[in-house]
C-alpha positions as CSV (number, residue, x, y, z in Angstrom):
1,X,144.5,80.6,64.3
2,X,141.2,78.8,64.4
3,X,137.8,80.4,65.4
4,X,135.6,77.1,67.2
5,X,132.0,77.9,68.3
6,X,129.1,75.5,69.3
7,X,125.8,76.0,71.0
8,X,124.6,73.3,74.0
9,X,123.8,70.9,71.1
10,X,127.9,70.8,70.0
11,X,129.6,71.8,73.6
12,X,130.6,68.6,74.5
13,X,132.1,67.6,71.0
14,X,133.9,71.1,70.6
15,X,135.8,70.7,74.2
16,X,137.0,67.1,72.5
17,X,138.1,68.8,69.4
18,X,139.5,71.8,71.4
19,X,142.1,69.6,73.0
20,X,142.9,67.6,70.0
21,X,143.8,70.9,68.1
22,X,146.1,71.7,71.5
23,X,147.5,67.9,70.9
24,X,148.4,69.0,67.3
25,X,149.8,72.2,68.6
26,X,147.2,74.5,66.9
27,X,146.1,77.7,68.1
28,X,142.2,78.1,68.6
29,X,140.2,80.9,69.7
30,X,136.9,79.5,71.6
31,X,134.0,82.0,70.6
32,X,131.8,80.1,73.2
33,X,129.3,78.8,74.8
34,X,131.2,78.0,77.9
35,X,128.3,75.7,79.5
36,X,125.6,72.6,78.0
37,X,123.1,75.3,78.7
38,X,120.5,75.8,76.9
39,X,121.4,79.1,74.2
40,X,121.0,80.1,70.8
41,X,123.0,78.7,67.4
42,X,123.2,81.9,65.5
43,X,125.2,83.6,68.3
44,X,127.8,81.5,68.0
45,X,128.2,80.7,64.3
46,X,128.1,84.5,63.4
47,X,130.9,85.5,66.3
48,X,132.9,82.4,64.7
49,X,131.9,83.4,60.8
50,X,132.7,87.2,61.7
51,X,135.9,86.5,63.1
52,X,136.9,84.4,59.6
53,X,135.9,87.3,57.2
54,X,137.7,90.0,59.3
55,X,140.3,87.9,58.9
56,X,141.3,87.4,63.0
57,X,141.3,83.5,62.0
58,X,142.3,81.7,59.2
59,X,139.8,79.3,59.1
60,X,136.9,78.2,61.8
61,X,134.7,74.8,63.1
62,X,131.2,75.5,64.5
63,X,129.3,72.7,65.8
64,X,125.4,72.3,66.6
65,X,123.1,69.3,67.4
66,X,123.0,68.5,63.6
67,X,125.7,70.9,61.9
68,X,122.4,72.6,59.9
69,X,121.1,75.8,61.6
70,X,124.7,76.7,62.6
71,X,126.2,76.2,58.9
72,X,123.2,78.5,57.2
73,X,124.1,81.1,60.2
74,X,127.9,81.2,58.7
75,X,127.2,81.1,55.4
76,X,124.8,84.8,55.5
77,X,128.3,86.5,57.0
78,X,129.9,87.5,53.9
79,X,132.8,86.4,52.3
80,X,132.4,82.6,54.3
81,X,132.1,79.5,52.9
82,X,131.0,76.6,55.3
83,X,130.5,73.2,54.7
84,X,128.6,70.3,56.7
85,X,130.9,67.4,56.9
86,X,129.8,64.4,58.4
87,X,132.6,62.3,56.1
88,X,136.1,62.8,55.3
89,X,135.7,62.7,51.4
90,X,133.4,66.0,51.8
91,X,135.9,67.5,54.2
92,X,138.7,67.0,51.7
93,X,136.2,67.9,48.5
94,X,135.3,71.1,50.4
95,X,138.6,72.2,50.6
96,X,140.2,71.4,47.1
97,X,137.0,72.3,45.5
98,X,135.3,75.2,47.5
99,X,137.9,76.5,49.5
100,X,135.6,76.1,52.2
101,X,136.6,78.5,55.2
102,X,134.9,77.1,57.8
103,X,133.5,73.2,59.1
104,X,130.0,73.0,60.5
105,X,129.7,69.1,62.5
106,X,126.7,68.0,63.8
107,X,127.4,66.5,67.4
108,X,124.2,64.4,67.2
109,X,125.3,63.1,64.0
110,X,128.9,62.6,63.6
111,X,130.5,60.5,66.6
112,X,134.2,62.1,68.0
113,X,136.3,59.6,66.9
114,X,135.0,60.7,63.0
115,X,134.7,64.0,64.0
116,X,138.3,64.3,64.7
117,X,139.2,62.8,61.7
118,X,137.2,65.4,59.6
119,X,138.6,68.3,61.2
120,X,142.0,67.0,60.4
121,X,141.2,66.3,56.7
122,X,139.2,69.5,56.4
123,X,142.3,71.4,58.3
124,X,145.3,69.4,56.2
125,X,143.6,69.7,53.1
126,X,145.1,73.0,50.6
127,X,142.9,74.3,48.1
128,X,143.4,73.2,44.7
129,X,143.8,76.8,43.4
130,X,142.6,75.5,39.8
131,X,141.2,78.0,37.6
132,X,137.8,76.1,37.6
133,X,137.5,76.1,41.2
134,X,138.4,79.7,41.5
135,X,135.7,80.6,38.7
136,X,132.9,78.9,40.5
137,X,133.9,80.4,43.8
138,X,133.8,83.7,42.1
139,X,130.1,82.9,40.9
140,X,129.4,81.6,44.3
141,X,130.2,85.4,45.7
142,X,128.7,87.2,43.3
């Protein structure tokens, strides 16, 4: 399962990557907003960050105007690890490297057609599970 969350800034993209994870036959969870209307980031990268550490999802994609305010929301929740992508070589770094939990896209940023392909690469992509990684990720939780 996959917790998606956007403010105003990201509602348009998320509803485009909403139906491509339904074309890929991939269960999503929408933790809002529901409108363009004006509203507040944090709300919906914590719900989305919250649901990834309790473990309700697997892994999540939060999405503001630039991808910034909504990533540094996650990443106080924790036990997460998101990453701003706005290219596929970071999507697929994130993920061997970082084990990166969660994507944060900036809709103002990233057009859909590359934003689809990041979320693809950032949800094919295994971590490496080498010892290296897994040392810095410990460091990064400490």
């Amino acid at each position: 399962m996959i917790a998606i969350g956007s403010d105003h800034g990201g509602f348009a993209l998320k509803q485009e990557i909403m139906a491509h994870l339904e074309k890929r036959g991939l269960e999503y969870k929408d933790y809002g907003t529901y409108s363009e209307e004006s509203c507040d980031y944090p709300v919906y990268g914590r719900a989305v960050a919250k649901a990834v550490a309790a473990g309700e999802c697997e892994r999540g994609i939060i999405i503001c105007g630039t991808g910034i305010g909504i990533s540094i929301t996650a990443n106080k929740v924790p036990g997460i690890r998101a990453a701003l992508c706005g290219d596929c070589f970071s999507a697929k770094a994130t993920r061997e490297h970082n084990d990166a939990n969660i994507l944060a896209l900036g809709a103002r940023v990233t057009g859909p057609g590359l934003a689809l392909q990041i979320v693809d690469t950032f949800l094919d992509t295994p971590f490496s599970g080498d010892e290296r990684h897994m040392r810095r990720i410990s460091m990064i939780e400490e």
